[in-house]
Every structure is written in C-alpha cells, then in structure tokens.
C-alpha positions in Angstrom: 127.0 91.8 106.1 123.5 92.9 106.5 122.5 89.6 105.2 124.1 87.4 107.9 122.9 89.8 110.9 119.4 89.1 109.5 119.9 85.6 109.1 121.5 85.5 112.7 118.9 87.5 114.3 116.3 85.0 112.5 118.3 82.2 114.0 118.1 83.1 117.2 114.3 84.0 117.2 113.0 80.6 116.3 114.0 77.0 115.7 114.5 76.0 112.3 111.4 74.6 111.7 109.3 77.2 112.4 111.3 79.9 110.5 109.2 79.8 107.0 106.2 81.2 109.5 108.5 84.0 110.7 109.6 85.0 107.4 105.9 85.0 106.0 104.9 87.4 109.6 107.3 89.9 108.8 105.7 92.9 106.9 108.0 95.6 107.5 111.8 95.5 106.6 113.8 98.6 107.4 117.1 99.6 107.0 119.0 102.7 107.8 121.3 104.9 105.1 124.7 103.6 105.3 128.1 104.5 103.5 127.3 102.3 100.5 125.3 102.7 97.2 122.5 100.8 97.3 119.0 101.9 96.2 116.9 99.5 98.0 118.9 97.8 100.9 116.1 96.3 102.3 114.6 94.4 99.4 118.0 92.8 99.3 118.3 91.8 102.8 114.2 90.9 102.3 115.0 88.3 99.3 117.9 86.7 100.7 116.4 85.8 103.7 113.2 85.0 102.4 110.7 87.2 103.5 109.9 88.7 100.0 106.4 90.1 100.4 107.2 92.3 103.6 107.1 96.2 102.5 110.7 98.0 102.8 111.4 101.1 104.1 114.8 103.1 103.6 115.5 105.3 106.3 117.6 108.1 105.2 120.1 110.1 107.5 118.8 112.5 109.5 116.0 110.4 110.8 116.6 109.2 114.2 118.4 105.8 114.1 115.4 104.9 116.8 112.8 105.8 114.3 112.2 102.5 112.8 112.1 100.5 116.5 109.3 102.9 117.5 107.5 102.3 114.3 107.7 98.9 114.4 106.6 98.8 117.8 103.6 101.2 117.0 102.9 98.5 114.1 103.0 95.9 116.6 100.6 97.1 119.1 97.8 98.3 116.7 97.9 94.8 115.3 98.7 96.3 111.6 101.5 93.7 111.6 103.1 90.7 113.6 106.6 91.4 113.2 109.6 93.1 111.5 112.7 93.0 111.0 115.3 96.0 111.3 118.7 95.7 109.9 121.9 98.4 109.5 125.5 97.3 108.4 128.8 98.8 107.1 131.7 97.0 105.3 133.9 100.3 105.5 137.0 98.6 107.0 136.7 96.4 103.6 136.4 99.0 101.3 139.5 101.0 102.6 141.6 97.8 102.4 140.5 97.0 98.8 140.9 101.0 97.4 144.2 100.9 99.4 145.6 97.9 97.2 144.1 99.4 94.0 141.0 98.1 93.9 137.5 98.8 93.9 135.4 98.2 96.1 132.0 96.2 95.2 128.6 97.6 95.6 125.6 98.6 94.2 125.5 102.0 92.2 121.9 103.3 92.1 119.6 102.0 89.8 116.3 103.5 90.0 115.7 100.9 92.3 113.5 102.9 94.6 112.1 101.1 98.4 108.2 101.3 99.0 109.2 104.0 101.4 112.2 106.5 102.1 111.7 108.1 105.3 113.4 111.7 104.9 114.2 114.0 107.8 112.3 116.8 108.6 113.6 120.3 110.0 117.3 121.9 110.6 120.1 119.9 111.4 122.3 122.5 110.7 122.1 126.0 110.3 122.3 128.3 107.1 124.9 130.6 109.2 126.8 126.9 110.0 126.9 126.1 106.9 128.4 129.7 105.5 130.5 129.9 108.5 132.1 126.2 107.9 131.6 124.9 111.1 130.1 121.5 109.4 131.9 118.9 110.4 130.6 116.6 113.3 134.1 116.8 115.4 134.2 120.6 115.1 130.0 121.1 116.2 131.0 118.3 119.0 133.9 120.4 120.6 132.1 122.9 120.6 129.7 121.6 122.6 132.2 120.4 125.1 133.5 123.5 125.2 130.1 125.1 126.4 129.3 122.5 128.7 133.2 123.0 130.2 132.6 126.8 130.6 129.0 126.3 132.4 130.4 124.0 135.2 133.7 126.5 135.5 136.0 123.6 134.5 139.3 124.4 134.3 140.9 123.4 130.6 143.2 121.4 132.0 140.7 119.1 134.2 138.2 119.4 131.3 141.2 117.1 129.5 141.1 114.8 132.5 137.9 114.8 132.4 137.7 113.2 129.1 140.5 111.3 129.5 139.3 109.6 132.3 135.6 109.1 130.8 137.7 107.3 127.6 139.4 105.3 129.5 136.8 103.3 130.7 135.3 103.0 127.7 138.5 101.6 126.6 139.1 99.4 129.5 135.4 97.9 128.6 136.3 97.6 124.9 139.4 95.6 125.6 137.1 92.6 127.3 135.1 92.4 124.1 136.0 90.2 121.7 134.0 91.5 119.1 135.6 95.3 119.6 137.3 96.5 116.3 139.7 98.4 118.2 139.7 96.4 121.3 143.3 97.7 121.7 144.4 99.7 125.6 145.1 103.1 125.0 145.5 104.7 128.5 144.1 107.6 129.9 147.7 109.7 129.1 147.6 108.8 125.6 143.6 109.7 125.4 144.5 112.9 126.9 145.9 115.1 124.9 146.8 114.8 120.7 150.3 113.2 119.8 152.0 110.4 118.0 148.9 107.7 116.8 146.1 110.1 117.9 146.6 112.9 115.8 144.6 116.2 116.3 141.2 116.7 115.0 139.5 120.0 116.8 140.4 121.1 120.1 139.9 119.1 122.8 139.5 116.3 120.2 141.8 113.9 118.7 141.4 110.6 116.2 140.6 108.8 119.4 138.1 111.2 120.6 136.0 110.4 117.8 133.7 107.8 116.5 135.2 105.2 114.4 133.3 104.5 110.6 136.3 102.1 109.4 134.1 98.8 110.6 133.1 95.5 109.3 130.0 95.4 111.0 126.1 94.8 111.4 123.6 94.3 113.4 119.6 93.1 113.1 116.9 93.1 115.5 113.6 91.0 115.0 110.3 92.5 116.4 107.4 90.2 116.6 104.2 90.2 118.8 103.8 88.2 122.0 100.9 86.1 120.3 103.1 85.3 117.2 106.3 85.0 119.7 104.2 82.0 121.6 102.9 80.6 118.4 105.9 80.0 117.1 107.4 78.6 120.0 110.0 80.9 120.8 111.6 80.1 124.4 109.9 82.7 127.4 113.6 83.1 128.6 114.3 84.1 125.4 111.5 87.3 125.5 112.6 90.6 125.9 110.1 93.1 126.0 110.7 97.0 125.3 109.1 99.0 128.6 110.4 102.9 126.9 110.6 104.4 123.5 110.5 107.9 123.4 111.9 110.6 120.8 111.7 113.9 120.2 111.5 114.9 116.5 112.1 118.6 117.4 114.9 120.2 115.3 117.0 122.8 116.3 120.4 123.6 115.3 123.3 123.9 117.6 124.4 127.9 117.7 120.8 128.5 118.1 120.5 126.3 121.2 120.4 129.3 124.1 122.5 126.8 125.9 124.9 125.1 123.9 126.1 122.6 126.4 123.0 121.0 127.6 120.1 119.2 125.7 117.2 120.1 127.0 115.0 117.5 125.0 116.9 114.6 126.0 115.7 115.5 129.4 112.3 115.2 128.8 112.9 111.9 127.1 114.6 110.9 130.6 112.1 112.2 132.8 109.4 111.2 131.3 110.9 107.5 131.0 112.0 107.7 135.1 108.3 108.8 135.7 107.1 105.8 133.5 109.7 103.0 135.3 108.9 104.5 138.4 112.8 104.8 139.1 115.6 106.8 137.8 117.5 105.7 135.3 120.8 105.8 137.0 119.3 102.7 138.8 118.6 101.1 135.5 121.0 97.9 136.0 122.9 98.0 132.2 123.1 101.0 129.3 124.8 101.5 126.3 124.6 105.6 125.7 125.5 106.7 122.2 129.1 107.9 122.2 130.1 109.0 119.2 132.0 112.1 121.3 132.8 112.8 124.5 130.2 115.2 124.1 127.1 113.2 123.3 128.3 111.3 126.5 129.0 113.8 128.7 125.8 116.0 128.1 123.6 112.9 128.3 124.8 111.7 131.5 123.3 115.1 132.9 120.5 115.5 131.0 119.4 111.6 132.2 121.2 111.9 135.6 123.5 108.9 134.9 126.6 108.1 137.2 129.2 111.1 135.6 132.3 108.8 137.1 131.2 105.6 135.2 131.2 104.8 131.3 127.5 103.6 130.4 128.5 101.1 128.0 128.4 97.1 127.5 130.9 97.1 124.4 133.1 100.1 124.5 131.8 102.7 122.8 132.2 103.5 119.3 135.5 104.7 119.1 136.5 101.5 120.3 133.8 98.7 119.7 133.6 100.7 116.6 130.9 103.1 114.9 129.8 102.2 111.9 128.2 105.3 110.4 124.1 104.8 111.1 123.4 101.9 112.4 125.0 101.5 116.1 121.9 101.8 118.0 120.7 98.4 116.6 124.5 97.1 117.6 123.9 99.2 121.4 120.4 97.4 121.6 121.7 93.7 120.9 124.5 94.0 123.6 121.8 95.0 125.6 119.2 92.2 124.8 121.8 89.8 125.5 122.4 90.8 128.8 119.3 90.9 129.8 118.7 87.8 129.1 121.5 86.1 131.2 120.5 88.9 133.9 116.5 88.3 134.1 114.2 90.8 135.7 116.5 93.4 135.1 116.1 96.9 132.6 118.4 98.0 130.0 118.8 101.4 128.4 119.9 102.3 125.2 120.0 105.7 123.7 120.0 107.7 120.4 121.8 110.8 119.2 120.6 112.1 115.5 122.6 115.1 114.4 124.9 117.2 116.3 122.7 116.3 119.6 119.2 117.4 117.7 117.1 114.9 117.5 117.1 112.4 120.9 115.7 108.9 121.5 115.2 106.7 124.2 114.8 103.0 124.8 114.2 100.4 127.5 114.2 96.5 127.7 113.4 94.0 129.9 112.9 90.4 130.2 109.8 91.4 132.2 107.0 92.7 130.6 104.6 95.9 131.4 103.0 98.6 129.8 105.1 100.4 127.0 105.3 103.7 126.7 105.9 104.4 122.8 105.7 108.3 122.4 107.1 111.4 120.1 107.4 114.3 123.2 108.0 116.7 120.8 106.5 119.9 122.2 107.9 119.3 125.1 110.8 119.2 123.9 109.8 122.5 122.2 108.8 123.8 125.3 112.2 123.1 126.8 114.5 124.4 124.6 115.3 127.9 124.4 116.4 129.1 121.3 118.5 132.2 119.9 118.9 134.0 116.5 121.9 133.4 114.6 124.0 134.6 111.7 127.8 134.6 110.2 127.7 138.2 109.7 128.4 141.1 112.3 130.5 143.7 113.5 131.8 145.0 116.7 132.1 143.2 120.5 131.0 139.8 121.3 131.3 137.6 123.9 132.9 134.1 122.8 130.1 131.1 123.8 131.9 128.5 122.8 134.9 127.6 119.8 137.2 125.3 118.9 140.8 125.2 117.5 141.1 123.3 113.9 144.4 122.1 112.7 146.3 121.7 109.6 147.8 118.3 110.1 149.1 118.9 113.9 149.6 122.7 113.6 146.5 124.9 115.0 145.3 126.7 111.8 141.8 128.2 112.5 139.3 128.7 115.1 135.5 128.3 114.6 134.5 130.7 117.6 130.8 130.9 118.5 129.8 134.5 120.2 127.3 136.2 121.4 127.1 140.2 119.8 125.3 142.8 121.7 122.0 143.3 120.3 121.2 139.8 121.5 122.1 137.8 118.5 124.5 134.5 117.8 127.4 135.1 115.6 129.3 132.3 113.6 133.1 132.4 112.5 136.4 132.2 112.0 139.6 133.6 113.4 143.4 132.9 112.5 144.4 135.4 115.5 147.8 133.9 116.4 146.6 135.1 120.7 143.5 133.5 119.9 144.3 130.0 118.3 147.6 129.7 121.3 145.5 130.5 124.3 142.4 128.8 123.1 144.5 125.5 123.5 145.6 126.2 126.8 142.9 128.5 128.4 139.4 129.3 128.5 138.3 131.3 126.2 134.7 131.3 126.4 133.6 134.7 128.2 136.6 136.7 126.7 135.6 139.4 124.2 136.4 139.1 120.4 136.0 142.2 117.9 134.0 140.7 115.1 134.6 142.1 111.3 132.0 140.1 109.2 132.5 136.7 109.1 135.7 137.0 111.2 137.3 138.0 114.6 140.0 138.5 116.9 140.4 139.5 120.5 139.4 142.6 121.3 141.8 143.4 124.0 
C-alpha cells in the first residue's frame, strides 16, 4: 500500500516524462513505524519506485508523526537536498480478514535489515507511576483527560456526554460525504452518546466509537521538492502548494504530571506563535484537519488554538470514521488538505499533530500562496508553559480526585483508574473497585470528591 501512495503522489507531482529526474532528486525517503514487521520500510518503498540512492530514515513511534515534514523542509531550505518523499501505510483491515479465515497474514519479519537512520524518541511518554499503576492504555489516559477538562469548565456529566456526542456527530456527518471513509456509515448523535448495542464500552465516557479506528486499508505519501526543482521540472504553478507553519514542540511530559491535566499548554505556543506568524488567528484559517484520535485530543486543541468549539475541524471525518491507521494519519490529514487548497486558491490550511497521550504537539500550514516559512522546535517555551507536578502509585491517607475513569469488563464497570491529588502536594495513581465509586463515577462528577488512598488503591472517604 505504501508503494502505490508513493507512486500516486509521484504521479501527480510531474508528468511522466520528467519523473526519472524526480526520482534521481529525492535524497531522503522516510517512513513512520507502523503495525507491520518490516525492518526497512523505506528502502522498499525507495526501490519500487525507483529512487534507489535516496538515504532512508525509519521513524519510530514516539517521534512526532510531523517530524519528518519539518525535516524535510529544513533539508529543503539549506539546499542539503531538492526533494523527498514521505510515506506511512497500514493494511490492518487485511490482516484481520486473513487471521479471521485462518490465515496468515504476509509481511516481512525482521531481518537485520537495518535503515540508514531510525529516529527514536526522546523523553517520557508515560510515567513510571502510569505504568505501575496500569493506566497505559491510550483510551483510559484520553478519558482521563476529558474528564479534567469537563471538571475545569464545571460541565455537568450529563452535557459533557452531549458534548461529545454532538462534536462526533459532525465528524460523522463529514465522514459520510467521503467516499474514501472506511467507516463512512451515519451513526447519530444518540447512538455516539452513550455505550450500547454496536458501540460497546471502552473507559468512561468512551466507547468503540469514541476511539480511533487502526482496522484500515490505507496510505498516504507526500512529495517535498524545492521551488527551483518544482519549476525545472515543469510541474504546473496551480499545482504548488507551499507550507507557511511548522512548528513542534519536542518537550516530554507525561500526563499525571501535567499540573493541569485538561489543557495543553505547549500546543498553545505552537498556535500562538503560528497566529503571530500568519498575522491571523487560526480560527480564520479557511480549512483544518485536527488530529482526532479522541474526543479529547479534539476538544483540548480547539482551546489551546482557539478553533470554533461548535464545529468539527475536519475535511474527511476524523479517524474514527475516515479511519486511523496507527502512525501515519497526519500525512492522510495533510493530503485532504493539499487538495483543497488547490481547488480553493489563496486560501490556508491547517493540519495538526498529537504524539503520545497529548505530549508532544505539532503544527502545520499550507497554502497555494507562498511566503516566508516559519520551520521551528519551541521547545522551551513549551517548557516554560507547562507546569508540572510530582507523581507516584504509592500513598496513604486523603486525596482529592483530579481526574479518573471507569474501565469495564466487557459492558460491566470493573475498575476505576482515579488520578488524585494527596496532601503534601503530590500526584497519586490508582485503582479502586469501590462499588459507590465505580456507580457514581458513571453518572456524577467525581473529580473534587475525597478518596482515602491505601497504597496503590482507594475508595471514598466519606
């Protein structure tokens, strides 16, 4: 799949007869981990298509999905290379369908084979206490945030529900009018709202439909070439689209020891500092595609970059219902966008990045019309911005709940991962199977109620 995205991508970049020069331009071929087994994804994807002697570069999770955009576009203006080609692709939706029958699925086991480069990821995604404490999964850390966020704008539970059922819903509605959606199907905003029959519970307020969907078919390629090269080859003008924005923040900081665990503080920076470089906020910013792979990520990012809260920024639907193939849908995001930039000229297009559990931000934007780029890392002020706390998964006595979430075992409420704050100023991680706790936390706010912790676990204190 990565192989036809490149060779589509190529396709539309330049006419055939020109394409040998492209392929002999491109020096950098990266690809992003993916659910799959190969040791070198991007030396395959670089000798099908031809473009053998670029280096390749395997960009392992953890590193923002942004990463290799920015580098290439570094690359690009310090003339160290002409173009590159970035790729990401999933055939999970296969592989299910084959195992299901029997079968196995095809791929490459690792070999040795080893890329000229592996970008790893640097600092905490998640921390030692998380990881003790079992709060590890994406859904549960996601929750969690939406919990917090709930709780510091003194939403109700039930309109918090609405809330994301309304949000969902248009991303539904924009998934149905694209073809190309894996699950293109209408779910309305009463089905989205609350777990039942086909959207089974995952962790409180979330359900299968709430979430980000891996089981996808699906890839997506971006070529990156300089304007000299773009003009020597004889690529169309209307055909340019030129990046104006992209920004990250490689600061690391895991969620319990965010002070406030329903904002995120260094996407903000990334979105002011873009709005001061447009000259315009980004709500006026005429198409986006935010990364959704929870209500959460959506939901704290329309704040954090003063976005519309009443309208879904997305082109395609979203990734529970465009689909979200595990590590690549920011190159998926950025071609939706391309392409309607290009039948809307003059205008900007965002496209955002989420890299862990809302750790590690990035930021693009693209128009037809060019300007100066500003192509930055604003990690230390991101640093600056972010408060952080001390955490662990082992205390005693009174805290004050923060943030949780109910887990299930199959559709029965099971367990609560409860995030609270203890007295001498520290976070504390846990668990609690408190019947009270697990009934009212899906019905009522518990954040701000008092638990009695006992080591790793706790229940209410009054």
């Amino acid at each position: 799949m990565m192989e036809l995205a490149a060779r589509s991508a190529l396709d539309q970049a330049v006419a055939a007869p020109r394409r040998a020069e492209l392929l002999q331009k491109i020096s950098l071929v990266a690809v992003p981990e993916g659910d799959w087994r190969y040791g070198d994804p991007a030396r395959e994807v670089a000798t099908r298509v031809g473009c053998e002697a670029a280096r390749t570069v395997r960009v392992e999770i953890g590193v923002p999905q942004h990463a290799p955009i920015r580098a290439a576009l570094l690359g690009i203006q310090s003339g160290q290379m002409q173009a590159a080609l970035i790729v990401g692709g999933e055939a999970k939706a296969s592989q299910l369908s084959i195992e299901r029958a029997g079968g196995t699925a095809l791929g490459t086991t690792p070999d040795g084979t080893e890329p000229d480069e592996r970008w790893m990821p640097e600092g905490e995604i998640m921390a030692e206490a998380e990881i003790a404490a079992g709060i590890w999964s994406a859904v549960e850390q996601y929750a969690c945030i939406d919990a917090a966020l709930r709780y510091s704008e003194r939403q109700s539970v039930p309109d918090h529900l609405d809330s994301i059922a309304s949000l969902w819903h248009q991303f539904n509605k924009v998934a149905t009018l694209n073809p190309d959606a894996a699950f293109g199907a209408p779910r309305s905003a009463e089905f989205l709202r609350v777990a039942g029959e086909g959207n089974r519970p995952l962790a409180f307020p979330y359900a299968k439909w709430h979430s980000t969907q891996w089981a996808v078919d699906q890839a997506a390629a971006l070529v990156l070439c300089s304007v000299g090269l773009a003009r020597e080859l004889g690529v169309p003008t209307d055909q340019w689209v030129f990046p104006r924005v992209a920004l990250e923040s490689s600061l690391s900081v895991s969620l319990t020891k965010r002070a406030e665990m329903g904002r995120w503080p260094a996407m903000k920076v990334l979105g002011d500092a873009a709005a001061a470089h447009l000259q315009q906020p980004l709500n006026q910013v005429q198409y986006a595609e935010v990364y959704s792979c929870f209500p959460a990520a959506v939901r704290v990012q329309q704040r954090e970059l003063g976005l519309a809260q009443d309208q879904a920024p997305t082109l395609i639907g979203g990734m529970a219902f465009a689909g979200g193939p595990f590590n690549n849908f920011t190159y998926q995001a950025t071609a939706a966008v391309v392409d309607r930039l290009r039948e809307d000229p003059g205008s900007l297009g965002l496209v955002t990045t989420v890299s862990g559990l809302l750790t590690k931000p990035a930021l693009a934007v693209w128009s037809t019309e060019p300007g100066e780029v500003l192509v930055a890392d604003l990690v230390d002020a991101a640093s600056a911005a972010t408060a952080v706390r001390e955490v662990t998964n082992q205390g005693s006595g009174l805290a004050t709940i923060a943030s949780y979430t109910v887990t299930y075992a199959g559709t029965d409420p099971s367990s609560a991962f409860v995030i609270a704050d203890l007295a001498d100023g520290r976070r504390w991680i846990g668990t609690s199977t408190d019947p009270e706790l697990l009934s009212e936390g899906l019905t009522a706010e518990l954040v701000g109620r008092q638990v009695l912790v006992t080591e790793n676990s706790c229940a209410f204190a009054d």
